[in-house]
PyMOL Python script that loads the backbone (N, CA, C, O; Angstrom):
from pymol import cmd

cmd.read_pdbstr("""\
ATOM      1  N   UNK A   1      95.476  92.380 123.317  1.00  0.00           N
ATOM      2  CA  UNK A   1      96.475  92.790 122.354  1.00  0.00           C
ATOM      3  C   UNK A   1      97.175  94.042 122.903  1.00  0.00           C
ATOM      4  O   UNK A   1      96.577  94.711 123.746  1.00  0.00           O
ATOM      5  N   UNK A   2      98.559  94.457 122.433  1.00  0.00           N
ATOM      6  CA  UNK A   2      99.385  95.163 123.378  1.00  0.00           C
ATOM      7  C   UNK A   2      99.017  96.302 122.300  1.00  0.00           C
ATOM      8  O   UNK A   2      98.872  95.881 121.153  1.00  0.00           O
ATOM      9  N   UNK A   3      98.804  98.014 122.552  1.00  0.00           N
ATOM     10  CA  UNK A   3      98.938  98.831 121.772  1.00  0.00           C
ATOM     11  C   UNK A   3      99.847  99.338 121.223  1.00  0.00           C
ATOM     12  O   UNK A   3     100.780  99.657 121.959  1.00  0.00           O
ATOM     13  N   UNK A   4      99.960  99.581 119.996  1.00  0.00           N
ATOM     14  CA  UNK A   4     101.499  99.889 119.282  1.00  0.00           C
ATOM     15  C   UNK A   4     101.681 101.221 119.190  1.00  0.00           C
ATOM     16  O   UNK A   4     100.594 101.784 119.313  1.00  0.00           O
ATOM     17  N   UNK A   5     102.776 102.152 118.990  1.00  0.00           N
ATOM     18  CA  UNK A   5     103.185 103.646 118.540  1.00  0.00           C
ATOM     19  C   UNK A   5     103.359 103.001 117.372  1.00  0.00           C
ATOM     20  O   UNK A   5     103.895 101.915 117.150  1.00  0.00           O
ATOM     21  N   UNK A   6     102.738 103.954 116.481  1.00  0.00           N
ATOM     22  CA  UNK A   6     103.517 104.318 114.916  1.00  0.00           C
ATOM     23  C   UNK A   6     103.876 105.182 114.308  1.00  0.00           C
ATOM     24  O   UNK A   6     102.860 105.754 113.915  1.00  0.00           O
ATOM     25  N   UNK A   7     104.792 105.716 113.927  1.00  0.00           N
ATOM     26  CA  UNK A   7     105.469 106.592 113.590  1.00  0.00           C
ATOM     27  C   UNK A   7     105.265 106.864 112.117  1.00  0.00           C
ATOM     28  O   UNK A   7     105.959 106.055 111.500  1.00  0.00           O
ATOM     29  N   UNK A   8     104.594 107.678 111.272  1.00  0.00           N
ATOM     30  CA  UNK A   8     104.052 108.101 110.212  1.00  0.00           C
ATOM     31  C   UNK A   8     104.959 109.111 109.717  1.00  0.00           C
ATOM     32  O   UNK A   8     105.179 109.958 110.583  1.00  0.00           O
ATOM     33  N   UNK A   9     105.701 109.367 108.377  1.00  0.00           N
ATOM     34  CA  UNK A   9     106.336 110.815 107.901  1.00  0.00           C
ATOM     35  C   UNK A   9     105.959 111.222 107.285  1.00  0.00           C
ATOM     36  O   UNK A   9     105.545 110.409 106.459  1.00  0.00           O
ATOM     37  N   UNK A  10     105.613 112.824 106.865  1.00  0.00           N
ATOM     38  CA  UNK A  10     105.220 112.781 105.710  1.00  0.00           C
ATOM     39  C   UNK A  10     105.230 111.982 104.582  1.00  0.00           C
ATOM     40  O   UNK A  10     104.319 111.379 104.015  1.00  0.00           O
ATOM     41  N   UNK A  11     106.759 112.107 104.282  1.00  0.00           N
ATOM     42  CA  UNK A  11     107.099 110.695 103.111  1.00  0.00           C
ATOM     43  C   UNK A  11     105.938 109.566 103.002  1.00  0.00           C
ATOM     44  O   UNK A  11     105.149 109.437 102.066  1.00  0.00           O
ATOM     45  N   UNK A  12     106.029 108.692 104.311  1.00  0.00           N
ATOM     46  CA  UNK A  12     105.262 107.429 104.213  1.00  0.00           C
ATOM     47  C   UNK A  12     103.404 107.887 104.276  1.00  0.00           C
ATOM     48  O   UNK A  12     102.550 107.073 103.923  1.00  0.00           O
ATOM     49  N   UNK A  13     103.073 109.212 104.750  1.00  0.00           N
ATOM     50  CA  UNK A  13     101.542 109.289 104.544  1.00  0.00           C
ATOM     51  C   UNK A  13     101.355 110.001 102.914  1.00  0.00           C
ATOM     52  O   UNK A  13     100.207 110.063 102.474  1.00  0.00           O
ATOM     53  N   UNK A  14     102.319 110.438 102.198  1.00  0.00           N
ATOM     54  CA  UNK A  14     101.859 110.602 100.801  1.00  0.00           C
ATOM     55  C   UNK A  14     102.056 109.813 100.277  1.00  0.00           C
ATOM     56  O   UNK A  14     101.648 109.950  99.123  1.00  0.00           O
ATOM     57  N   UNK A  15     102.702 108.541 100.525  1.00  0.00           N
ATOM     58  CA  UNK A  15     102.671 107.313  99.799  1.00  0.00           C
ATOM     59  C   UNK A  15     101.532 106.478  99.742  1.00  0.00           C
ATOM     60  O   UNK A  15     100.965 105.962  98.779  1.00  0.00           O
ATOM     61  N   UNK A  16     101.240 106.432 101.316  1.00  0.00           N
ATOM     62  CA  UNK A  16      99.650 106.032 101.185  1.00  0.00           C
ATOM     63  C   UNK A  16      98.857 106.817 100.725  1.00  0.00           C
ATOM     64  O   UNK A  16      97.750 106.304 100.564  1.00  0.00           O
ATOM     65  N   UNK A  17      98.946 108.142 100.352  1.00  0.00           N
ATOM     66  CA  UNK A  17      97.945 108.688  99.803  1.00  0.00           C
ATOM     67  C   UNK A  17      98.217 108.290  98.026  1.00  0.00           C
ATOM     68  O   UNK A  17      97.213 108.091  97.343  1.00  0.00           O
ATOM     69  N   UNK A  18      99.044 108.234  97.638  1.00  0.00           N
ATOM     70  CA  UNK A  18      99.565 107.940  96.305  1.00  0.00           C
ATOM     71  C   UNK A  18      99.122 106.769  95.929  1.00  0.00           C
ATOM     72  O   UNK A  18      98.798 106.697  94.744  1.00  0.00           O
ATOM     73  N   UNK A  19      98.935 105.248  96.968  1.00  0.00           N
ATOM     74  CA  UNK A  19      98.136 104.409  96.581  1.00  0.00           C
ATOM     75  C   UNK A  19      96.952 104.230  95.722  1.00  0.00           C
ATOM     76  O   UNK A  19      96.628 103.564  94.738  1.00  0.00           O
ATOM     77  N   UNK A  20      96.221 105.501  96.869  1.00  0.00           N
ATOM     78  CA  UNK A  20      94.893 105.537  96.444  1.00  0.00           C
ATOM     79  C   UNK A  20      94.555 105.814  95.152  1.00  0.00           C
ATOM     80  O   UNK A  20      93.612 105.290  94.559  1.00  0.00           O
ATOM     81  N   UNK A  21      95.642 106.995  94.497  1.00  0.00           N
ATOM     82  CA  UNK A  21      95.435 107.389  93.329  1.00  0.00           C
ATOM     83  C   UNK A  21      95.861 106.230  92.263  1.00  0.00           C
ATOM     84  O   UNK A  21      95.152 106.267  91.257  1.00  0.00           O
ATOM     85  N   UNK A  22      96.695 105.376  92.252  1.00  0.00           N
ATOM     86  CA  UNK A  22      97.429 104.109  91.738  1.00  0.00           C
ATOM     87  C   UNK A  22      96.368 103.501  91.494  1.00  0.00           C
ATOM     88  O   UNK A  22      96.076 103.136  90.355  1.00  0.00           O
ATOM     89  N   UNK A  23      95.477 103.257  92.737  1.00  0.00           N
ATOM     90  CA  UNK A  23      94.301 102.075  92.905  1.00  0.00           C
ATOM     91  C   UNK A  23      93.047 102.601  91.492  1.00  0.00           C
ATOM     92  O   UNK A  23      92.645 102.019  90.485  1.00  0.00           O
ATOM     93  N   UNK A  24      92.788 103.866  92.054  1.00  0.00           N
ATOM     94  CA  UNK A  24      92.066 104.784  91.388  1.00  0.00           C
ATOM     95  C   UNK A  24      92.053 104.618  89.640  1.00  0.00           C
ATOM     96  O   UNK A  24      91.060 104.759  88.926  1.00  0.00           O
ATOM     97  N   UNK A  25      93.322 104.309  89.231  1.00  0.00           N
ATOM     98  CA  UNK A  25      93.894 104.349  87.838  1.00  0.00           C
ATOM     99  C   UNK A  25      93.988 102.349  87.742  1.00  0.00           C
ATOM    100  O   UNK A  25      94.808 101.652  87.145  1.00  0.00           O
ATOM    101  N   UNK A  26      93.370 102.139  88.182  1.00  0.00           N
ATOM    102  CA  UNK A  26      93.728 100.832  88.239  1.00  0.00           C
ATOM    103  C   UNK A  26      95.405 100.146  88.068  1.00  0.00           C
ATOM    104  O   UNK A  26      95.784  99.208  87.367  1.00  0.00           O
ATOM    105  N   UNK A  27      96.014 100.849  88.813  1.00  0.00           N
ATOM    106  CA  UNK A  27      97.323  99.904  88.873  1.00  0.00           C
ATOM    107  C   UNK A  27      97.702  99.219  90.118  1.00  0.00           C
ATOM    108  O   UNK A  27      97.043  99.623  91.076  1.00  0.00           O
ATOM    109  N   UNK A  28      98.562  98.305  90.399  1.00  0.00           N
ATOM    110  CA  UNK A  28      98.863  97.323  91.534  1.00  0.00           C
ATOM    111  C   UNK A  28      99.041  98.307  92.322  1.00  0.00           C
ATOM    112  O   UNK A  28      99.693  99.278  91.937  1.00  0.00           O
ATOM    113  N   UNK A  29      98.386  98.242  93.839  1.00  0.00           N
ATOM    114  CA  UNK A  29      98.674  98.969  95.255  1.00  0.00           C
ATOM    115  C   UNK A  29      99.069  98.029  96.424  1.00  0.00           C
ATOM    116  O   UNK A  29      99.057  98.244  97.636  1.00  0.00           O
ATOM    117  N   UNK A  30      99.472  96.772  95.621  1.00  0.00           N
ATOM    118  CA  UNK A  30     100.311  95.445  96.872  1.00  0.00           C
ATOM    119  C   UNK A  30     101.476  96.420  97.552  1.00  0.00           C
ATOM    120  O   UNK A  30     101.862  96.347  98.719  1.00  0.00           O
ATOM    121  N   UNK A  31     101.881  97.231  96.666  1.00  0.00           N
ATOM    122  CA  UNK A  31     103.133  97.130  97.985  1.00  0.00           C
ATOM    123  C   UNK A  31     102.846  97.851  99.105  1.00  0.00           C
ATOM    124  O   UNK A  31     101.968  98.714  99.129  1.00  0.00           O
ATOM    125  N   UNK A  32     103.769  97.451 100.363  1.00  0.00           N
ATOM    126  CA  UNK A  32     103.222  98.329 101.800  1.00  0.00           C
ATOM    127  C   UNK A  32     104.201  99.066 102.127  1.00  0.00           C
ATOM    128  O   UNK A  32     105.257  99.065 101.494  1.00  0.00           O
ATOM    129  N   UNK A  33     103.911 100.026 103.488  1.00  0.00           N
ATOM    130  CA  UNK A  33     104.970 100.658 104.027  1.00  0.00           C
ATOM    131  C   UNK A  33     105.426  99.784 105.252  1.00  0.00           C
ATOM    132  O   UNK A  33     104.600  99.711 106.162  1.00  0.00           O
ATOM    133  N   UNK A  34     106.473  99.187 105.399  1.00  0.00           N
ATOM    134  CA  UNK A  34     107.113  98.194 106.671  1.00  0.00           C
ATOM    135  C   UNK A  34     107.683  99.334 107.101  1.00  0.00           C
ATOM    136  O   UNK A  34     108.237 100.216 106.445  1.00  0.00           O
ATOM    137  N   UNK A  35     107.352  99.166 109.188  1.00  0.00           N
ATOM    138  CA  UNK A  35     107.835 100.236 109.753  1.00  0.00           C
ATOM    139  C   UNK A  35     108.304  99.569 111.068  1.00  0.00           C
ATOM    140  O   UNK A  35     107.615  99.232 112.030  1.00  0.00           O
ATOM    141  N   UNK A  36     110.142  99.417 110.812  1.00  0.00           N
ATOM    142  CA  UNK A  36     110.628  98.425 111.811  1.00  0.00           C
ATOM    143  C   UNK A  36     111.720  99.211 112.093  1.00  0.00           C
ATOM    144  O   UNK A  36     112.823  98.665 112.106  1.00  0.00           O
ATOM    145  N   UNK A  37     111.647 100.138 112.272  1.00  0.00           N
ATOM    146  CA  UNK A  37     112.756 101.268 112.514  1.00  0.00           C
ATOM    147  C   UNK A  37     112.899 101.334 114.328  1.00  0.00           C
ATOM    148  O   UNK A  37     112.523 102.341 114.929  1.00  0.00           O
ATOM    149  N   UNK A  38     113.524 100.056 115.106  1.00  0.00           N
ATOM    150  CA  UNK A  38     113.879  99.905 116.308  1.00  0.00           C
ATOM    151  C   UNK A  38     115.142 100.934 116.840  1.00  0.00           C
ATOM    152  O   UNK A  38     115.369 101.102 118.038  1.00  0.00           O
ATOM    153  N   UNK A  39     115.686 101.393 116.077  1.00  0.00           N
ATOM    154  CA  UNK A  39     117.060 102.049 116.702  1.00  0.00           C
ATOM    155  C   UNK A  39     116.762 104.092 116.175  1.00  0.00           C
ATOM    156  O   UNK A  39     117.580 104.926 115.786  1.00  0.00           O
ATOM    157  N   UNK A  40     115.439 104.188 116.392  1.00  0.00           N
ATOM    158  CA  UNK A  40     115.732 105.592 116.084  1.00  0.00           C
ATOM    159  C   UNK A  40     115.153 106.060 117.490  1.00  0.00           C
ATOM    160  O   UNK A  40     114.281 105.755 118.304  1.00  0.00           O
ATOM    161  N   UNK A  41     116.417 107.215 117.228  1.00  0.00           N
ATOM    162  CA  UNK A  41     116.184 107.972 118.737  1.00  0.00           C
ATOM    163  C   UNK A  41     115.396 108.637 119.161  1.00  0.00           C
ATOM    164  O   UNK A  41     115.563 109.035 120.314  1.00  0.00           O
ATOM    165  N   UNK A  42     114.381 108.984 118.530  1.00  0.00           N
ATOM    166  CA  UNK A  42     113.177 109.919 119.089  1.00  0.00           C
ATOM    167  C   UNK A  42     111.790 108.888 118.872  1.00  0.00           C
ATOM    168  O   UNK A  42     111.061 108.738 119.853  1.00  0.00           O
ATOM    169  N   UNK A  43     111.450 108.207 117.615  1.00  0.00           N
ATOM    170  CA  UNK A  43     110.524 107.604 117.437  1.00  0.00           C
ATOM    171  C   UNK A  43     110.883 106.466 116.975  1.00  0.00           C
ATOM    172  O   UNK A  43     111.199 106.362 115.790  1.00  0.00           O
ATOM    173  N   UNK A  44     110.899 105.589 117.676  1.00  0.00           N
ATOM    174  CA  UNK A  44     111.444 104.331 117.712  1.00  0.00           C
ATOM    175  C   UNK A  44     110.120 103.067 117.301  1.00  0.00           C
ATOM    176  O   UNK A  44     109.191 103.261 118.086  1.00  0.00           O
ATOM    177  N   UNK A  45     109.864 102.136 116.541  1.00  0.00           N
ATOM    178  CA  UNK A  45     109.119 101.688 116.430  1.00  0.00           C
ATOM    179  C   UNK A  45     108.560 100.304 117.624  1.00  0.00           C
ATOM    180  O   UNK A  45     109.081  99.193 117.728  1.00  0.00           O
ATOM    181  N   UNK A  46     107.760 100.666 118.143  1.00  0.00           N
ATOM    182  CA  UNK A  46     107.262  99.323 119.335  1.00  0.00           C
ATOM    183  C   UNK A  46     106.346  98.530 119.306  1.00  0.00           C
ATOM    184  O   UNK A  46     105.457  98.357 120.140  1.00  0.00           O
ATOM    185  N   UNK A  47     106.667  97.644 117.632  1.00  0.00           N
ATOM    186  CA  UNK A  47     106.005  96.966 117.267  1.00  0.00           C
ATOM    187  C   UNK A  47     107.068  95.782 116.359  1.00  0.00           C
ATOM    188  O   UNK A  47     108.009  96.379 115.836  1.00  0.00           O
ATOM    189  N   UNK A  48     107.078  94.376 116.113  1.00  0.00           N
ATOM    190  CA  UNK A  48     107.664  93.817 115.329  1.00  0.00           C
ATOM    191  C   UNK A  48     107.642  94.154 114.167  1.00  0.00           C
ATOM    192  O   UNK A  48     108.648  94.296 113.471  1.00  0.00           O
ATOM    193  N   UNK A  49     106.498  94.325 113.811  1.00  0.00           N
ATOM    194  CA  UNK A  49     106.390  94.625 112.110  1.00  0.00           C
ATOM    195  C   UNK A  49     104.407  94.641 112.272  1.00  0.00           C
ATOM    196  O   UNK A  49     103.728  94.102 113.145  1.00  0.00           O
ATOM    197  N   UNK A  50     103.984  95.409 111.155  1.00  0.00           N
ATOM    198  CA  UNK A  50     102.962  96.552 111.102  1.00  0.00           C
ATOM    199  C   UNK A  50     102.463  96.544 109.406  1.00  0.00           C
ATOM    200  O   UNK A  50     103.400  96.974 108.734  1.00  0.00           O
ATOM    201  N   UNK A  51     101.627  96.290 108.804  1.00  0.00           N
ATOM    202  CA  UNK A  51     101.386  96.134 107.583  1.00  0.00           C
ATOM    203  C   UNK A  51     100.224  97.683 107.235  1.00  0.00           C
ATOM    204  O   UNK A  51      99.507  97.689 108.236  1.00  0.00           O
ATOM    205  N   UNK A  52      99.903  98.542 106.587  1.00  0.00           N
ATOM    206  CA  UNK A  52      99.160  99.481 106.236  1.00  0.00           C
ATOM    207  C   UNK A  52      99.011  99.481 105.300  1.00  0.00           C
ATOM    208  O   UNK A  52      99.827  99.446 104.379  1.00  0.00           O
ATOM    209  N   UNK A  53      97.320  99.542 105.288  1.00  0.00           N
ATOM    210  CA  UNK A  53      97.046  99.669 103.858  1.00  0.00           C
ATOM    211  C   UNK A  53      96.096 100.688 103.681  1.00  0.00           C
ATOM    212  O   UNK A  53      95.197 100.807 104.514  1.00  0.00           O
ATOM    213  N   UNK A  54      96.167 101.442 102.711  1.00  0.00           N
ATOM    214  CA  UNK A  54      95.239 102.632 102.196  1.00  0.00           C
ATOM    215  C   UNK A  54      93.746 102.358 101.637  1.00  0.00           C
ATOM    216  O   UNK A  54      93.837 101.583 100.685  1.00  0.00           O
ATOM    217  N   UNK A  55      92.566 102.675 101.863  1.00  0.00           N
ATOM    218  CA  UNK A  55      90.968 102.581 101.327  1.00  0.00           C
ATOM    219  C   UNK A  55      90.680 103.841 101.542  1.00  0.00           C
ATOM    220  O   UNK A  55      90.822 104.618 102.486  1.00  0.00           O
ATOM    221  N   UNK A  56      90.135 103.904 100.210  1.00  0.00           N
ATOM    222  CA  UNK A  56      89.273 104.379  99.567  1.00  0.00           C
ATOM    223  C   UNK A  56      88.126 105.031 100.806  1.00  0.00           C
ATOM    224  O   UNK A  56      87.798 104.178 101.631  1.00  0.00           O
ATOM    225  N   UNK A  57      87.548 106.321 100.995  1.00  0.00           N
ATOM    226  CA  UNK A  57      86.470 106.235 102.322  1.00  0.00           C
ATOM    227  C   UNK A  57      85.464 105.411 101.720  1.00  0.00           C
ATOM    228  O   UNK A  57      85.109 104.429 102.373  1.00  0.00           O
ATOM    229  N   UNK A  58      84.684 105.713 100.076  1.00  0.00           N
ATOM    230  CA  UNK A  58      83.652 105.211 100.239  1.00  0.00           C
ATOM    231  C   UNK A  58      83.865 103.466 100.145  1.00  0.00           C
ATOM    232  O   UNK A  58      82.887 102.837  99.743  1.00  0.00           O
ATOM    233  N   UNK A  59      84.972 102.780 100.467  1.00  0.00           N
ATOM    234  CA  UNK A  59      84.796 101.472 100.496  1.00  0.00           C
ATOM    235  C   UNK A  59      84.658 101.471 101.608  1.00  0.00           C
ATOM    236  O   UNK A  59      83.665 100.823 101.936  1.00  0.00           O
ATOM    237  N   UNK A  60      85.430 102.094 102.777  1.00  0.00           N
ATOM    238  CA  UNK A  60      85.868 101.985 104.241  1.00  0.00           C
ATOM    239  C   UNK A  60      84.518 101.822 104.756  1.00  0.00           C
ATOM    240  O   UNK A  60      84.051 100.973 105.516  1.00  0.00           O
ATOM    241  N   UNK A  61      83.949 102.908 104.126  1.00  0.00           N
ATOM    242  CA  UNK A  61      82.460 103.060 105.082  1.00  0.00           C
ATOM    243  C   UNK A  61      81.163 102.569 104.030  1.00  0.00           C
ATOM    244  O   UNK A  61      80.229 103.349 103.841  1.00  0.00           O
ATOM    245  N   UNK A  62      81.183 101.685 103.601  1.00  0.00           N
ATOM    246  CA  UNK A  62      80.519 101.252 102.678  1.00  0.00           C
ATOM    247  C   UNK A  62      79.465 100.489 103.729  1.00  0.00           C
ATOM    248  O   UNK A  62      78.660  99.795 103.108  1.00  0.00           O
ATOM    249  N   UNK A  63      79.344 100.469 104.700  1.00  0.00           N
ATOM    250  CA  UNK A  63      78.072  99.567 105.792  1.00  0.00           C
ATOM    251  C   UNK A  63      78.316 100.200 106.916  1.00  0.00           C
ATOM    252  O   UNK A  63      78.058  99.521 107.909  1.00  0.00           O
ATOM    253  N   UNK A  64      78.724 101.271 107.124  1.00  0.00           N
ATOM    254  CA  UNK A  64      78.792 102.408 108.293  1.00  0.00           C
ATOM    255  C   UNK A  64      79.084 103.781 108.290  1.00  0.00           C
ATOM    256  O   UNK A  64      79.907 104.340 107.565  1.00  0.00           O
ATOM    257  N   UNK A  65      78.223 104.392 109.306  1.00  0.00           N
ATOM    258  CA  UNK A  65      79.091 105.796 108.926  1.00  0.00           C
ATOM    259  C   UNK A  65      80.292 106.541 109.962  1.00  0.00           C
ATOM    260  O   UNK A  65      80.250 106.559 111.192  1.00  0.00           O
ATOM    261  N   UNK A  66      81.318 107.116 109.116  1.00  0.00           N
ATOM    262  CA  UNK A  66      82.540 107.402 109.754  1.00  0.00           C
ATOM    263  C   UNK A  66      82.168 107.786 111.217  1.00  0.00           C
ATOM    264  O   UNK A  66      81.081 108.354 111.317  1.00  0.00           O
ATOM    265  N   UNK A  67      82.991 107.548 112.581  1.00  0.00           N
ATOM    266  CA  UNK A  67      83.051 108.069 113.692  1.00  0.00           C
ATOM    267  C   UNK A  67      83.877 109.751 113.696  1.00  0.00           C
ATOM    268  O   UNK A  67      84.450 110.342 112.781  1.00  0.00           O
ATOM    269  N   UNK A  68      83.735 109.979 114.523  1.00  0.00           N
ATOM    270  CA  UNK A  68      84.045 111.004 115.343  1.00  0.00           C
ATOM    271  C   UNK A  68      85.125 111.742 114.832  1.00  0.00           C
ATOM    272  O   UNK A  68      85.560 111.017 113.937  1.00  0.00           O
ATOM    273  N   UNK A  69      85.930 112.929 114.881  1.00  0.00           N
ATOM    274  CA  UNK A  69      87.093 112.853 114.379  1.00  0.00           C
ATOM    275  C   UNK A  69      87.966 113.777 115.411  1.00  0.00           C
ATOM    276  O   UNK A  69      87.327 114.662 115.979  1.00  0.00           O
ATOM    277  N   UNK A  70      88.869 113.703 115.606  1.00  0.00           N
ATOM    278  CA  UNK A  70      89.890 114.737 116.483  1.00  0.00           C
ATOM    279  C   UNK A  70      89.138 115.908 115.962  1.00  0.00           C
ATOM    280  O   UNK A  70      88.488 115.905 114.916  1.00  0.00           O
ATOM    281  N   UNK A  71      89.327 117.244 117.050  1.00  0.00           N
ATOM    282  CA  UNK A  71      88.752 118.615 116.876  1.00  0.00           C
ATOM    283  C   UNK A  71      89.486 119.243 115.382  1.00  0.00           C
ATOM    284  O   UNK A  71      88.822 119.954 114.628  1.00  0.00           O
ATOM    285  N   UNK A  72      90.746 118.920 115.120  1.00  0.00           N
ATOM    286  CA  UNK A  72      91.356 119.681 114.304  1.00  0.00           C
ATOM    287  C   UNK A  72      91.629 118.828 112.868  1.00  0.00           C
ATOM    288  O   UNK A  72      92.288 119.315 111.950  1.00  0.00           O
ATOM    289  N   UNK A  73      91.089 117.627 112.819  1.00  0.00           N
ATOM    290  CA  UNK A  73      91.344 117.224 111.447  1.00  0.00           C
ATOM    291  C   UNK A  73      90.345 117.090 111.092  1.00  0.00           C
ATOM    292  O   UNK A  73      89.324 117.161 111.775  1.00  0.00           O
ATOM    293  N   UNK A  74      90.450 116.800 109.602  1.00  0.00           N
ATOM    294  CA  UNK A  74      89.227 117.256 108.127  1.00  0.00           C
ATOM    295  C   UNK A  74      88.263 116.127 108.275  1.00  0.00           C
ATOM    296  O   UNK A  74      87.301 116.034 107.512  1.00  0.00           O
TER     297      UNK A  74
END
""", "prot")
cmd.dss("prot")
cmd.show_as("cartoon", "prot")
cmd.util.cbc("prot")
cmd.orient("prot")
């Protein structure tokens, strides 16, 4: 499989974070962020299309425990 860049904005990572809280309250969290933005000049997307979806940690890791994390994030 070929590795993709994705390009994240604030905007689109408080949305996924906003899911969670949606999910949390029990309301629909179907919709996604589509990130097909081919013509931008600095971060261009190099992927056809890309689906993301937001979990919960304790579902994520519900039969494992989290790996490793970059030096500087939480």
């Amino acid at each position: 499989m070929e590795p993709v860049q994705v390009y994240l904005s604030r905007r689109n990572l408080l949305t996924l974070l906003s899911k969670l809280d949606k999910a949390a309250r029990g309301e629909d969290t179907q919709k996604t962020i589509v990130k097909r933005d081919m013509d931008h000049p600095e971060y261009p997307a190099t992927h056809n299309w890309i689906t993301v979806t937001a979990v919960e940690d304790e579902v994520y890791y519900a039969d494992r425990l989290p790996g490793p994390m970059v030096e500087d994030s939480p």
